[in-house]
C-alpha positions as CSV (number, residue, x, y, z in Angstrom):
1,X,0.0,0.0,0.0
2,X,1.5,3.3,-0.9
3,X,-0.7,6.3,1.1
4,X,-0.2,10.0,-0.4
5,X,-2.5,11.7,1.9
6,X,-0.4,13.6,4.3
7,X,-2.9,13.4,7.1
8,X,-3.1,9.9,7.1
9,X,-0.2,8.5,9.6
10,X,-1.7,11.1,12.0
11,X,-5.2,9.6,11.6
12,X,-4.0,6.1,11.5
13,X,-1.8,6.7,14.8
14,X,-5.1,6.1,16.7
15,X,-4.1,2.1,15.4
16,X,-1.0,2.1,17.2
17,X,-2.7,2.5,20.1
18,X,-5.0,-0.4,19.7
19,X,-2.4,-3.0,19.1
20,X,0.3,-1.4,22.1
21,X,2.7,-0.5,19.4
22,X,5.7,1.2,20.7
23,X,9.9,1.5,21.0
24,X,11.7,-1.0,22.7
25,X,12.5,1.4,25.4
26,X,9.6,3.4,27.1
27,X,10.1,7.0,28.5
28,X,10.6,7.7,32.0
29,X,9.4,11.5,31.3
30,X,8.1,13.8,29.4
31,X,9.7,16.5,27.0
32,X,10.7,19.8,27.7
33,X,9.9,22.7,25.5
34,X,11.9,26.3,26.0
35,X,12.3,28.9,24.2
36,X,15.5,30.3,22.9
37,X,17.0,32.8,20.0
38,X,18.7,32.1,16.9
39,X,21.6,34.3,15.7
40,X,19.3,36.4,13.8
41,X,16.7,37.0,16.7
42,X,14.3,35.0,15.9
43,X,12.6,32.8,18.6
44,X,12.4,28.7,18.0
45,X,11.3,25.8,20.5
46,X,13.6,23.4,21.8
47,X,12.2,20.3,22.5
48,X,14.6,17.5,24.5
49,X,13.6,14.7,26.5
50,X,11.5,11.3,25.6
51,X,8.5,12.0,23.6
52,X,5.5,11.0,26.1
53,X,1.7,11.4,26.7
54,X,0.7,15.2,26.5
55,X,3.2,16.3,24.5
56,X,1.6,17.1,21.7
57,X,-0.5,20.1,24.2
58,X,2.6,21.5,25.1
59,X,4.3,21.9,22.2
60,X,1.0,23.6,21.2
61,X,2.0,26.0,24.1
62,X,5.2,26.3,23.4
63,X,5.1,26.9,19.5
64,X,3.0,30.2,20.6
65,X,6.2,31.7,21.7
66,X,8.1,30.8,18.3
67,X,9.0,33.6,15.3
68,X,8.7,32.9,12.0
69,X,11.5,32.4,9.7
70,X,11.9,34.0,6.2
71,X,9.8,31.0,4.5
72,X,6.9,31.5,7.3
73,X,7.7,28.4,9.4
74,X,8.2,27.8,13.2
75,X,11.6,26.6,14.1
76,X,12.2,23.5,16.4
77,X,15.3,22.0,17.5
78,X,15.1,18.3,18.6
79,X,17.2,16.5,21.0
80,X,15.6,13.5,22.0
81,X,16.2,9.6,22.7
82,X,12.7,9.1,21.1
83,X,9.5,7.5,22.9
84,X,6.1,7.2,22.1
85,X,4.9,6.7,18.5
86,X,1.2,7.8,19.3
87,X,2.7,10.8,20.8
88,X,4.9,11.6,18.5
89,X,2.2,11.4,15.9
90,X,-0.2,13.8,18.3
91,X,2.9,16.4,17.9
92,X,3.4,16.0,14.1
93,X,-0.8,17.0,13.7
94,X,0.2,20.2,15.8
95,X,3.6,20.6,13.8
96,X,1.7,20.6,10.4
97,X,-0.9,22.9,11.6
98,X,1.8,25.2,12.3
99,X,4.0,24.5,10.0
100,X,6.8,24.1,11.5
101,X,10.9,23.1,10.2
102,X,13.5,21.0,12.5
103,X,16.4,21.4,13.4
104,X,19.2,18.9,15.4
105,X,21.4,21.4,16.7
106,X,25.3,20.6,17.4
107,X,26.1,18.6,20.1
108,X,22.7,17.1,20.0
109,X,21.2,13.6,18.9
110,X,17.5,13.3,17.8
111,X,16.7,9.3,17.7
112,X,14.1,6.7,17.4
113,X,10.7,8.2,17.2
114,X,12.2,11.8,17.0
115,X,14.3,11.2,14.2
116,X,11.9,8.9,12.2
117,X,8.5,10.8,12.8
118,X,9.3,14.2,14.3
119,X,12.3,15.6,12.7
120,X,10.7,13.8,9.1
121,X,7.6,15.2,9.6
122,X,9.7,18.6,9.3
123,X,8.8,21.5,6.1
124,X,12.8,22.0,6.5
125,X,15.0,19.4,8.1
126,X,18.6,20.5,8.9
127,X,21.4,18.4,11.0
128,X,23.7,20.8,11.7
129,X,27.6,19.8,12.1
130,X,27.7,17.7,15.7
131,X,24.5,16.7,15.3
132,X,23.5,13.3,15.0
133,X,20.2,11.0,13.9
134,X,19.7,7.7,15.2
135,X,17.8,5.4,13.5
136,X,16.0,1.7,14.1
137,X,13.3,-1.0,13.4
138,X,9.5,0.1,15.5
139,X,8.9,-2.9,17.8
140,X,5.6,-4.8,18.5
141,X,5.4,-4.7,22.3
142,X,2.9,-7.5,22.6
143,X,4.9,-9.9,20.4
144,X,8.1,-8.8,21.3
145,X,9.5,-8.3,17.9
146,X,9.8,-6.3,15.4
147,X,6.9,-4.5,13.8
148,X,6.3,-4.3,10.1
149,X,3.3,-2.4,10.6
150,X,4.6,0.3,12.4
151,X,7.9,0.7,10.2
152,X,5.1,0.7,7.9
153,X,3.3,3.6,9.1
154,X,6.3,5.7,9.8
155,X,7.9,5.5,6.4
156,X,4.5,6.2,4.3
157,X,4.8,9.5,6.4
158,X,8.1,10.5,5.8
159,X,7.2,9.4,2.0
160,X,4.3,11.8,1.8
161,X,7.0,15.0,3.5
162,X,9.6,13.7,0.3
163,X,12.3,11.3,2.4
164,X,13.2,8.3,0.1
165,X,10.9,5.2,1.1
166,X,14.0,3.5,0.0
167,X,16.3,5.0,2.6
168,X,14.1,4.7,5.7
169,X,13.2,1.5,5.7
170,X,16.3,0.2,4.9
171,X,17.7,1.4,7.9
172,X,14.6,-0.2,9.7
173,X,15.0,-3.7,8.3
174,X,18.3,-3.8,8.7
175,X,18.2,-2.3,12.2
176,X,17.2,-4.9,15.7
177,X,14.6,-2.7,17.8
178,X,17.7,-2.1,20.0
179,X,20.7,-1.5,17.6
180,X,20.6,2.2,16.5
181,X,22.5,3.5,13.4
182,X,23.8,7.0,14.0
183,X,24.4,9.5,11.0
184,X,26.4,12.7,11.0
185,X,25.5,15.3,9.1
186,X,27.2,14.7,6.1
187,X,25.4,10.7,5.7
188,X,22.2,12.2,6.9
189,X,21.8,14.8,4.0
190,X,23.5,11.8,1.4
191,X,20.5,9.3,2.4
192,X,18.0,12.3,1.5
193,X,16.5,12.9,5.3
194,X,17.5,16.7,5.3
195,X,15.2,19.3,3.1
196,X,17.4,22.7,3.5
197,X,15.2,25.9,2.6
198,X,16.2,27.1,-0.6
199,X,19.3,28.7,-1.4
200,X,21.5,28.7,-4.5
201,X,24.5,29.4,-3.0
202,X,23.8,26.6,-0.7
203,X,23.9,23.4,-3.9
204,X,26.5,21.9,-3.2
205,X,28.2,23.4,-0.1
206,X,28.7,20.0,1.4
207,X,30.4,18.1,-0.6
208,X,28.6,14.3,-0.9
209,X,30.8,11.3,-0.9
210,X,29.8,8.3,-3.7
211,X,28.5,6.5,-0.6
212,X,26.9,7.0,2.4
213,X,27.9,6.4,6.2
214,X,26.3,4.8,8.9
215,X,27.2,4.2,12.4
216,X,27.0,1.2,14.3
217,X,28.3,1.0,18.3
218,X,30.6,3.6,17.2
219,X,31.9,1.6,14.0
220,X,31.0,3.7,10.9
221,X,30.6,1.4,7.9
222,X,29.1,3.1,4.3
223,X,26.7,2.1,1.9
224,X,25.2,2.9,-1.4
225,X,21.7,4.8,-1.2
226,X,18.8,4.2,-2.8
227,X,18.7,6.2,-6.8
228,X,17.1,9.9,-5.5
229,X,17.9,9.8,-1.9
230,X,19.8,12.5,-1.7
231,X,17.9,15.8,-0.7
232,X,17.1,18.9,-3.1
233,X,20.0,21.3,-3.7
234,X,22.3,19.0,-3.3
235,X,24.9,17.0,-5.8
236,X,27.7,14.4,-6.0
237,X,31.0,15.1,-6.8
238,X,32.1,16.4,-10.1
């Protein structure tokens, strides 16, 4: 099944639910949303923590306190071990309302559920330099195994918001529930899960290897991505 409409992972979250979907490890606590400034002034949300029940109210709270950026978007920065999928689904209804762009700041790491739904689910998806995603499989807490269903789910969504199907889920198949894949910056925007605003003296910038990297337990091995991965404004070396 290939679903176009972009409100359907949010609608079909309410599934996940029913058959106790979640990650293989469950969040002792809620984010934290605050407010800080970018360089130019404007406000944007930070969101850290585990993604958990409620979230999605308060990041309705906080996104009141955010600026608009030149394109009309909200800013948020993710740093986040990941959490609830329902939740994080909850968040993404409130993030398109609002339209809002992500951001993993340096020094942070935006994994699980908040790399694979929340940052996705961005207009504009940046990893800035020290920044790292961490991908895995979804797993089926009632069968203790891997769920198809929800790696499903998560990669129709990031489909609809223009991430390769190709690249997502092959980092969930070949992912256990509890082995993550880190990417740098660099491998994240050569698998095609960044979307930088538009900018012409941006193509380019960052120079994309013939391969991409991934991490595993600190051993970074590379692979070749899938034909289109790699994000708009971008280009492989001459």
């Amino acid at each position: 099944m290939h679903f176009t409409d972009r409100t359907f992972p949010c609608r079909a979250a309410a599934l996940l639910a029913v058959i106790l979907l979640a990650w293989a490890i469950p969040p002792a606590a809620a984010m934290t949303f605050s407010t800080s400034v970018l360089a130019d002034g404007k406000r944007f949300v930070l969101a850290k923590g585990p993604i958990a029940e409620g979230d999605a109210g308060r990041l309705r709270v906080a996104l009141q306190s955010a600026d608009r950026d030149a394109f009309g978007h909200k800013i948020m920065a993710l740093d986040s071990s990941g959490g609830s999928v329902f939740d994080a689904f909850a968040m993404v209804e409130i993030m398109d309302k609002e339209r809002v762009s992500t951001i993993v700041m340096p020094g942070a790491a935006c994994a699980s559920a908040c790399a694979q739904i929340l940052f996705l689910s961005g207009i504009h998806r940046t990893v800035a330099e020290g920044g790292r995603l961490g991908l895995h499989s979804c797993y089926d807490a009632r069968e203790r195994s891997r769920s198809m269903v929800c790696n499903e789910l998560i990669a129709q969504n990031a489909l609809a918001r223009g991430t390769p199907y190709g690249s997502l889920m092959a980092f969930m198949h070949l992912s256990a529930p509890t082995q993550v894949r880190w990417l740098d910056a660099p491998d994240a925007d050569c698998w095609g899960f960044t979307r930088r605003p538009p900018d012409p003296g941006s193509a380019g910038r960052r120079g994309q290897p013939l391969t991409c990297g991934i991490g595993v337990d600190g051993v970074k091995a590379s692979l070749t991505p899938p034909a289109g991965s790699r994000p708009p404004g971008s280009r492989g070396p001459a």
